[in-house]
N, C-alpha and C positions, 0 to 999 in steps of 0.2 A: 792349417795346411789343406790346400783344397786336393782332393781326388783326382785322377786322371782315370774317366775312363779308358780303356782299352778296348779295339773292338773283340770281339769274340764270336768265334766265326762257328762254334758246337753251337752256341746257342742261338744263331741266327738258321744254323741248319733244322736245327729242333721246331723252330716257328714257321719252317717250311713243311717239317713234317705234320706236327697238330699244330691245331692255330693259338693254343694258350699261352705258348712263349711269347709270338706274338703281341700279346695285350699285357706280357711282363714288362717286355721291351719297353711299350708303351708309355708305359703307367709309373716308368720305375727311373732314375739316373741313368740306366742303359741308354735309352734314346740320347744322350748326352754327345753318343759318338755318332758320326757321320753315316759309318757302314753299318750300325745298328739299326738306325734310325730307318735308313731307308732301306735295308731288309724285312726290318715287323712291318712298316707299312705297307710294302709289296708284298707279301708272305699274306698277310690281313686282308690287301684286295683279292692276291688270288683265290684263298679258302670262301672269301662273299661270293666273288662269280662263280665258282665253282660248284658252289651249294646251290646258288640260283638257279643255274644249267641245270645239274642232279636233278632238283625238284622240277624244272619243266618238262623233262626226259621223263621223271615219274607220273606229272600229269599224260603227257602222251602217251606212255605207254599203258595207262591205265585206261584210256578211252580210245586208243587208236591203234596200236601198234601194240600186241599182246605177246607175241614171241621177244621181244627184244627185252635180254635179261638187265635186272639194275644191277647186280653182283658185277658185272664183267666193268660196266660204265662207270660205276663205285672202282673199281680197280685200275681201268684206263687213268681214271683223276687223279689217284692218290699215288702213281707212278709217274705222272710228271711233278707231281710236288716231290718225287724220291729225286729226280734227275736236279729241279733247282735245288733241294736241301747238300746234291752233292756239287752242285756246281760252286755253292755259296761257301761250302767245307773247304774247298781246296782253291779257292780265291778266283775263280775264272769266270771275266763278264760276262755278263745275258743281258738280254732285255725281252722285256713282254713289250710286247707292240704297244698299245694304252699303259696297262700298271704301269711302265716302269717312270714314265712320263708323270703321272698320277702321284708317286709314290715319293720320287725327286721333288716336288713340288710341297709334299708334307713333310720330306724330314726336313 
């Protein structure tokens, strides 16, 4: 008897919030379903750009810009992954302007 996955929308919000569910999703029969699928993968590219950004804000502000805190930037970030992990909770579309395009294209 084969499986059905089911989407599961806690654990699609969880790879919005840290990216390891994420690379669950991935790696696992979860990717099986549609809205998984392209959750981790969108969830995945946001936490890469977002780390990318961080780290060139870090460079800047190590060599250019001295007053501009990484705590607060670190915190703007991880509050729009709260806002997709709730939006992805409670089933209501988004899109990121690239990811989401990106992300339909890998599941």
């Amino acid at each position: 008897m084969i499986k059905q996955i089911q989407k599961d929308p806690i654990l699609c919000a969880m790879a919005y919030l840290f990216f390891v569910p994420s690379i669950y999703i991935i790696l696992t029969d979860e990717r099986k379903n549609q809205f998984n699928a392209f959750h981790a993968a969108q969830s995945l590219m946001l936490w890469i750009i977002l780390f990318i950004i961080f780290k060139m804000i870090r460079v800047i502000n190590i060599f250019i810009i001295h007053f501009l805190p990484s705590t607060t930037i670190a915190l703007i970030f991880w509050s729009t992954t709260v806002f997709f992990a709730f939006s992805t909770f409670f089933d209501k579309p988004f899109d990121i302007p690239v990811i989401s395009k990106a992300a339909k294209w890998l599941a």
